[in-house]
N, C-alpha and C positions, 0 to 999 in steps of 0.2 A: 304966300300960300304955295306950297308943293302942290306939282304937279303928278296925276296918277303915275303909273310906271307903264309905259307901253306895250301892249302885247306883242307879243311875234306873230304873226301871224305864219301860216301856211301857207308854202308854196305849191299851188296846184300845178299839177301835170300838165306843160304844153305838148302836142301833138305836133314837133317841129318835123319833119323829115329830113330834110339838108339844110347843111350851115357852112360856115366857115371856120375852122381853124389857126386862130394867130400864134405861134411862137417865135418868143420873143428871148433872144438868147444873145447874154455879154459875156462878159467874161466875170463877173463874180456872180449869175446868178440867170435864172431861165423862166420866164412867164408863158404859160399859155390860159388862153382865151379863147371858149368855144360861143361862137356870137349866130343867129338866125344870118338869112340874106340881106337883110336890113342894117343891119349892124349892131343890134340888141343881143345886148349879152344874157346868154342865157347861164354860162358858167364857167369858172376862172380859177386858176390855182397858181403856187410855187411852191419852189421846194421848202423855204420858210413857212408854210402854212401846214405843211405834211411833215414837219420837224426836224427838218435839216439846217443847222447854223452855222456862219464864219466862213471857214473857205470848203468846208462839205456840201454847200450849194451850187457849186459850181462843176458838180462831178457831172460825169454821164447817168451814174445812177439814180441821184436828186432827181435830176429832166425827169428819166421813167415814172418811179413814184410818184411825184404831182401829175404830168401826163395821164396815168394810171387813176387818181383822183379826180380829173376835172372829167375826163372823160365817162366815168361813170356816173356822176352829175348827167351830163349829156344825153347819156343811154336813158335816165330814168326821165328824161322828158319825149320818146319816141325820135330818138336821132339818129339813124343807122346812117349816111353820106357826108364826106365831108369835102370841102377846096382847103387847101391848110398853104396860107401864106407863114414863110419864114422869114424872118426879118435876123440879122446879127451874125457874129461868126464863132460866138462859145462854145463851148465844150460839150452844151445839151442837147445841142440843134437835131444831131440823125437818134440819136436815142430815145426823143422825142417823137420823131416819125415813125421808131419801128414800133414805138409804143399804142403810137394809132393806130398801125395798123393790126396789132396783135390784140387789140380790143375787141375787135371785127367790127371798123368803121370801114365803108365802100372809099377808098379819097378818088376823088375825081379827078385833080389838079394839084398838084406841086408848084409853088410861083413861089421864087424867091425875091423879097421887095426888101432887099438891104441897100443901103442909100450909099451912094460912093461920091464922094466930095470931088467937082471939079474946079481944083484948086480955089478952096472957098475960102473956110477957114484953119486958122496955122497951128498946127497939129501939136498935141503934147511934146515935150523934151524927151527924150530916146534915155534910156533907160541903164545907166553905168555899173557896170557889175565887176 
C-alpha cells in the first residue's frame, strides 16, 4: 500500500538574534552555513543551489550570490549579529565576508579555523604542466 505524500510543512519564524557564520571555501566550490549558538542550523546555501555549475562555482562572484541567499534566509528568522568562522583557501572566502557585511549583518568575530597538517598526511602529487 502507498503511502500518503508528505506535507511540507512551514517553517515558522525563529527569533534568533546572534549566530554563527561557517564559510566553507575550496577550491572548486564555497559553502556557507548560518547556524544559532548551539550549532543548529538555521540556513545554508552554495553556489550550486543559486545556479552556478562546473567551474563557475568557484568564482568570487558564485561566493556572493549564495552568501546573498543564505543570508536572507537568516535575516527572515530576526538575525541581525553574527561570529563567521572561515575555514579553506578558495576563491570565495573575502567575497563572502564583504557579502555579510553588505547585508547589514553586526560580525562580531572573524576566526579563521583552516586546519594545517603537521606533517600528517602525504599530500597529493604536484601538478606537471
Amino acid at each position: 500500500m502507498l503511502k500518503n505524500p508528505s506535507r511540507v510543512r512551514n517553517r515558522e519564524r525563529k527569533n534568533i538574534v546572534s549566530g554563527r557564520a561557517h564559510v566553507v571555501s575550496t577550491f572548486n566550490n564555497t559553502r556557507i552555513t548560518i547556524t544559532d549558538p548551539h550549532g543548529n542550523t538555521i540556513a545554508w546555501s552554495s553556489p550550486k543551489v543559486v545556479g552556478f555549475s562546473g567551474s563557475r562555482k568557484n568564482s568570487p562572484f558564485a561566493a556572493q550570490v549564495a552568501t546573498d541567499d543564505c543570508s536572507t534566509k537568516a535575516k527572515n528568522h530576526g538575525m541581525s549579529s553574527l561570529e563567521v568562522k572561515v575555514s579553506g583557501l578558495g576563491a570565495g572566502r573575502d567575497s563572502a565576508l564583504r557579502a555579510l557585511r553588505a547585508i547589514g549583518f553586526t560580525i562580531v568575530s572573524i576566526c579563521d579555523v583552516t586546519m594545517i597538517a603537521h606533517n600528517g598526511c602525504r599530500p597529493r602529487k604536484r601538478r606537471r604542466i
